[in-house]
C-alpha positions in Angstrom: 56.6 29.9 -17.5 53.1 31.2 -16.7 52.7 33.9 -14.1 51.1 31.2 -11.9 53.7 29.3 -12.0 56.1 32.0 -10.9 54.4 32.7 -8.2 54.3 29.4 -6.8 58.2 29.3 -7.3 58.6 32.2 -5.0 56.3 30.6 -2.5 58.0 27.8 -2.8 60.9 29.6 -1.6 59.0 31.0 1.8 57.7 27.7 2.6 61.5 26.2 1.9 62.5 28.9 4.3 59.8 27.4 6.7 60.8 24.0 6.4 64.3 24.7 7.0 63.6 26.6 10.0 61.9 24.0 11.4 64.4 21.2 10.6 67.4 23.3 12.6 64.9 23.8 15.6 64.0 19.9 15.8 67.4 18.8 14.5 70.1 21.5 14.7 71.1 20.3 10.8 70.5 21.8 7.9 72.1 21.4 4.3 74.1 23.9 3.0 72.9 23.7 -0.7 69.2 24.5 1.3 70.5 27.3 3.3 73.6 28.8 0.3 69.8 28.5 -2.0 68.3 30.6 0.2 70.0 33.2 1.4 71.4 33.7 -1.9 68.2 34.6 -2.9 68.3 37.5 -0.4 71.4 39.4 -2.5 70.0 38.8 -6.4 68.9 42.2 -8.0 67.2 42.6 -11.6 67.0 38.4 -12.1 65.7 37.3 -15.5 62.8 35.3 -14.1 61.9 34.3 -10.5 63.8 31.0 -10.6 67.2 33.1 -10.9 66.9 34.4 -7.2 66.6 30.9 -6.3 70.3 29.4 -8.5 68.9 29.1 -11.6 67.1 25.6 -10.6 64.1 24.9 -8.9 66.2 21.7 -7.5 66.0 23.3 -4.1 62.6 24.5 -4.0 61.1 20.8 -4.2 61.3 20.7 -0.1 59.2 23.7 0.0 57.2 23.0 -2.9 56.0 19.6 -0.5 55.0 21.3 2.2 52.9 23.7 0.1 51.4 20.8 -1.4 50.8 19.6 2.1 49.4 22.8 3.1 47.2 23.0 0.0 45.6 19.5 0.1 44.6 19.8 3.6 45.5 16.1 4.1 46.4 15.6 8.2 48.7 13.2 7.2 51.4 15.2 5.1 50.2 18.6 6.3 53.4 20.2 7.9 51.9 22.2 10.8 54.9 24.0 12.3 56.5 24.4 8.9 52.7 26.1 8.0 52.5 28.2 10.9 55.9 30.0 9.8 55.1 30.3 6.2 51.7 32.5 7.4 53.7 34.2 9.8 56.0 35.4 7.1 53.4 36.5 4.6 51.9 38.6 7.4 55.5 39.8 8.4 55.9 40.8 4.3 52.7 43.0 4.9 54.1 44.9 7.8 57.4 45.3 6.6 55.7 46.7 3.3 54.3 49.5 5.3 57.7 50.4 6.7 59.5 52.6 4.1 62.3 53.2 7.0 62.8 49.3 7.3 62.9 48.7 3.9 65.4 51.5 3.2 67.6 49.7 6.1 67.9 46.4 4.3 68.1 48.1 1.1 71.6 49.4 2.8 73.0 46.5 4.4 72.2 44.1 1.8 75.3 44.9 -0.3 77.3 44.8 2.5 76.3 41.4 2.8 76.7 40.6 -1.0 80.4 41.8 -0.1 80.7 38.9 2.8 79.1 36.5 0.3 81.7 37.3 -2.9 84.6 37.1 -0.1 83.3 33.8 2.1 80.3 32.1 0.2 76.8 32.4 1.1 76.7 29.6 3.8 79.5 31.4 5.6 79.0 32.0 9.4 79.7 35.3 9.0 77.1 35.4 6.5 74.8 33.9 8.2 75.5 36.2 10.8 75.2 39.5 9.2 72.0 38.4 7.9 70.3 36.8 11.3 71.7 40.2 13.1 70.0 42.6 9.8 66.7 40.3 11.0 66.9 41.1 14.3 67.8 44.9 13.8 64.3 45.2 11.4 61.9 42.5 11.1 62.1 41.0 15.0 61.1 44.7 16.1 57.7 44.6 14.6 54.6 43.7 16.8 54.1 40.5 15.0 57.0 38.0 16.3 57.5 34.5 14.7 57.6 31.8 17.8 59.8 28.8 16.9 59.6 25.5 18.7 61.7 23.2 18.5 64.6 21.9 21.1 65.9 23.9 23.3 69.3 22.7 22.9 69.3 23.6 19.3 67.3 26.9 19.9 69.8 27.6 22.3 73.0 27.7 20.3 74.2 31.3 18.5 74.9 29.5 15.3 71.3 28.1 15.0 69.5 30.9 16.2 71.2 33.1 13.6 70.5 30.6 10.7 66.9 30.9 12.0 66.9 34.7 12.1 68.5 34.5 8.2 65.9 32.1 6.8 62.8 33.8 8.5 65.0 37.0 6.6 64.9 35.0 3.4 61.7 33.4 3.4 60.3 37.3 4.2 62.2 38.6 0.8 60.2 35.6 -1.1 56.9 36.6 0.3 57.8 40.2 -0.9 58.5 38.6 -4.4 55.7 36.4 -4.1 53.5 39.6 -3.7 55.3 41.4 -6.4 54.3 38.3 -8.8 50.7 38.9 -7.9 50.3 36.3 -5.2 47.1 37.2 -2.4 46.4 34.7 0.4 43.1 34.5 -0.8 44.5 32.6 -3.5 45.6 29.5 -1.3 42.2 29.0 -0.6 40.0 30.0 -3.2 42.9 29.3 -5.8 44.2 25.8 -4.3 42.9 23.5 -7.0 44.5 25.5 -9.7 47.7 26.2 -7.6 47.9 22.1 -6.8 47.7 21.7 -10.6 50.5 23.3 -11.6 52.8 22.0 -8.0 52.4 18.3 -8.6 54.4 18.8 -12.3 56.8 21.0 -10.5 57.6 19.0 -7.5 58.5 16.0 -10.4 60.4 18.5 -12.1 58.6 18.4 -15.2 
């Protein structure tokens, strides 16, 4: 894999994050092979290339991988606005949280005590989900910058949902980080989004 190629893989991961936060706001479902993908990526240290923090298999990624696509082509009709609008929001988030030696070391600490929940329950757990929309709320919701998800009330409303939405915006944050780490600038999505669509449309296939 080319180094553009693993960066798109882990912003395929924040815009997954981004979808998926926007499908339990509208809906109030979400798979649990989508969030398990995701939230495992949270607790994998050292992996062998970028596409081990997301199982191995980019499988998962492809729902991200569309909306970048989506984002990246401009077109109105398969352009994913809310999805979009969170994905930006993280980057920016990343940014901050980079700046925050004090947060970082805070999620550097309670991330293994998550990875303990996850070898006891499974990553999908509630009580992952939990410990991970609560280590959101303790860091990354405290920042100036706040992420405003729409969506229905009703769904928005309930504990469970809300703390799957804390974890993914977690999640999709940790991917921006990697994404960054990779080499990945936002000026790239728009002086770069030629090249970038080049190498998606083969990935979204699976090729």
């Amino acid at each position: 894999m080319n180094p553009t190629q693993e960066q798109l893989i882990a912003l395929g991961g924040v815009f997954l994050a981004a979808v998926l936060v926007d499908k339990i706001a509208k809906t109030g479902q979400v798979s649990e092979a989508d969030l398990s993908c995701m939230l495992g990526s949270l607790l994998i240290r050292d992996p062998k290339d970028t596409l081990e923090v997301y199982g191995g298999d980019d499988i998962n990624l492809r729902e991200g991988y569309r909306a970048l696509i989506g984002a990246l082509e401009r077109d109105p009709n398969t352009l994913q606005r809310e999805p979009l609008r969170y994905a930006l929001s993280m980057l920016g988030l990343e940014r901050q949280l980079a700046k925050r030696e004090d947060m970082l070391e805070l999620i550097g600490k309670r991330l293994p005590q998550i990875h303990s929940q996850v070898e006891h329950f499974g990553p999908a757990h509630e009580n992952v989900v939990a410990a991970c929309g609560a280590l959101y709320q303790d860091t990354l919701s405290t920042l100036r910058q706040r992420i405003q998800v729409h969506g229905d009330m009703r769904n928005l409303q309930q504990p469970s949902n809300a703390s799957k939405i804390r974890a993914l915006l977690l999640a999709g944050i940790r991917s921006a980080r990697l994404w960054r780490q990779l080499g990945g600038h936002r000026w790239q999505l728009v002086i770069s989004r030629r090249k970038l669509l080049k190498e998606l449309y083969p990935m979204l296939r699976g090729n």
